[in-house]
C-alpha positions as CSV (number, residue, x, y, z in Angstrom):
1,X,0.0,0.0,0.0
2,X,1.0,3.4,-0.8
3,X,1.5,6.2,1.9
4,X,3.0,9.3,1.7
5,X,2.5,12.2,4.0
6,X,1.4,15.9,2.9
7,X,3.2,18.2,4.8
8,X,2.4,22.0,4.5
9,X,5.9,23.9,3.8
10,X,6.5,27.6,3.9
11,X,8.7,28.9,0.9
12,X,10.0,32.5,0.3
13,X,9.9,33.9,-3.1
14,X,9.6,37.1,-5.8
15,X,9.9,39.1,-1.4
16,X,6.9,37.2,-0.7
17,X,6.0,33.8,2.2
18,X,3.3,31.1,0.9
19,X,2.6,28.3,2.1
20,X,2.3,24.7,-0.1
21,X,0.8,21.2,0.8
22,X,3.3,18.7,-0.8
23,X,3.7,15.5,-0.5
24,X,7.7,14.3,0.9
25,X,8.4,12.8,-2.7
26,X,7.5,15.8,-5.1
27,X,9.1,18.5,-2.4
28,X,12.1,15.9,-2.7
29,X,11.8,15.9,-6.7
30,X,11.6,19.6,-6.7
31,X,14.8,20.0,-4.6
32,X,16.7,17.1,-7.1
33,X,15.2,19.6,-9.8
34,X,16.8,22.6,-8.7
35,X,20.3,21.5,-7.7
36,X,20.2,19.8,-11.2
37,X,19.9,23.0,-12.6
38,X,22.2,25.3,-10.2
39,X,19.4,27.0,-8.6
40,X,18.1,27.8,-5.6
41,X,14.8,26.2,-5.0
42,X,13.1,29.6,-4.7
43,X,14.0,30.2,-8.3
44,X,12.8,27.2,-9.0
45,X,9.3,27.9,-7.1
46,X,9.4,31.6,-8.7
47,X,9.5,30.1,-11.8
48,X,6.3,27.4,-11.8
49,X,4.3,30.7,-10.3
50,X,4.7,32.8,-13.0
51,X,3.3,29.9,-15.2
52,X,1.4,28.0,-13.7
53,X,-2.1,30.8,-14.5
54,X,-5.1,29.6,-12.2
55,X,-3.7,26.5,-10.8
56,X,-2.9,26.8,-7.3
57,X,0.6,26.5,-6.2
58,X,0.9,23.4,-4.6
59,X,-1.1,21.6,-8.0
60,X,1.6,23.8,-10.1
61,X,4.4,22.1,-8.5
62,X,3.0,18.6,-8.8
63,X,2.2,19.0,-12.2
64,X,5.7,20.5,-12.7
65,X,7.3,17.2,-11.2
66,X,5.5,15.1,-13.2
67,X,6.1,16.8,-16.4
68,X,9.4,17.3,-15.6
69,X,10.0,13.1,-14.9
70,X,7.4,11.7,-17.8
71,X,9.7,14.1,-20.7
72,X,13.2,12.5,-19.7
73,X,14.2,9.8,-22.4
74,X,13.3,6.7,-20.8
75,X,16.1,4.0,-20.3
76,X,14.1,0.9,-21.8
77,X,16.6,-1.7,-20.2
């Protein structure tokens, strides 16, 4: 059975403090995500905001993850 705990984390960005309900693995991905790319998470967060139109935050991010995963070239071994 799957479990994963939503925890609510509090991220500063663009001078401002939100709040997000993330699950540990995408807050984990979006960290991998960042440090991949030589950024600071809240650049990364700042980022998926500007985008992300009328989807809250916290969906933004998830769907950001998942994108981010499913368009990698895929290791068929």
């Amino acid at each position: 059975m799957l479990k994963s705990r939503i925890a609510k984390r509090s991220i500063l960005f663009n001078g401002k403090k939100t709040s997000v309900s993330l699950e540990d693995e995408f807050w984990n991905a979006l960290k991998e995500i960042a440090d991949k790319r030589v950024i600071r998470l809240s650049h990364l967060v700042a980022k998926i905001d500007k985008q992300r139109g009328h989807t809250n935050l916290s969906s933004a991010l998830r769907l950001f993850v998942l994108n981010h995963y499913q368009s990698r070239p895929r290791d068929d071994k």
